[in-house]
C-alpha positions in Angstrom: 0.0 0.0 0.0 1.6 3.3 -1.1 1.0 6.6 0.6 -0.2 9.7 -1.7 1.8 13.0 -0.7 -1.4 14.2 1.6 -1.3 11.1 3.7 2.4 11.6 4.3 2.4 15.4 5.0 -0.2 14.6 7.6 1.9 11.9 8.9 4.8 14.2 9.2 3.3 16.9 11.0 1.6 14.4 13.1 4.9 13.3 14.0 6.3 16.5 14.5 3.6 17.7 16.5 4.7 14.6 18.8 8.0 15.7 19.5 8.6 17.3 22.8 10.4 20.2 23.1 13.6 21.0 24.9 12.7 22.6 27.9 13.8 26.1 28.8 15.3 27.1 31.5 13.1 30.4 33.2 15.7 33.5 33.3 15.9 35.1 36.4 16.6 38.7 36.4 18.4 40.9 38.8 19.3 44.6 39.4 21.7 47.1 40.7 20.1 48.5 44.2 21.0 52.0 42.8 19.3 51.0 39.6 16.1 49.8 41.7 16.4 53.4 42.9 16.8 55.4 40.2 13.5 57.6 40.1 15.1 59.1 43.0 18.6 60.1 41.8 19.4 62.8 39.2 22.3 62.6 37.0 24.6 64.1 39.7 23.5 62.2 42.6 23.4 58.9 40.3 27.3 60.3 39.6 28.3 60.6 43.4 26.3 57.7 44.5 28.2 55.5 42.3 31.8 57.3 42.9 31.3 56.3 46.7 29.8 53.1 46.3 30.0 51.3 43.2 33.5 52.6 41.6 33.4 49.5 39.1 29.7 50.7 38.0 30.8 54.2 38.3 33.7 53.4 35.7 31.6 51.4 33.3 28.6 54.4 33.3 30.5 56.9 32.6 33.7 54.5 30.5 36.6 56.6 32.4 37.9 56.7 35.5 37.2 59.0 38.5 40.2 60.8 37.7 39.6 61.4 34.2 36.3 62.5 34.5 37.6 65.3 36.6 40.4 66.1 34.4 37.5 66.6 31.8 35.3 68.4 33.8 38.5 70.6 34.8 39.1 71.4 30.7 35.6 72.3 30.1 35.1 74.5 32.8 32.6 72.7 35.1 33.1 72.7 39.0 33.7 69.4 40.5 30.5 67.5 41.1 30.3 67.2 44.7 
């Protein structure tokens, strides 16, 4: 008995249907406490929170050092951020 191509699609999806599926693993997410906080903070308390803190964050927001930041803020003009 031979299959016409109908039958055999059907088959096949059938079959695929069948198949379970790797299960996924859930992802868990996490945060920062002064990222859970930020509605509070404005750009310079965000700065000097992080400076005190977190100097690893602080380095990676801003992609400088403490030190170069102030050199910059020095060549623009700005006061030191407190």
């Amino acid at each position: 008995m031979y299959l016409n191509d109908t039958e055999l699609i059907c088959i096949a999806v059938a079959f695929g249907l069948n198949q379970k599926k790797p299960k996924q693993n859930k992802r868990t997410r996490w945060m920062k406490e002064w990222y859970k906080q930020r509605a509070q903070y404005s750009h310079e308390k965000l700065l000097n929170c992080l400076r005190m803190t977190e100097p690893d964050d602080y380095r990676n927001f801003l992609r400088m050092d403490a030190t170069s930041y102030e050199n910059l803020l020095k060549v623009r003009g700005i006061t030191k951020i407190v």
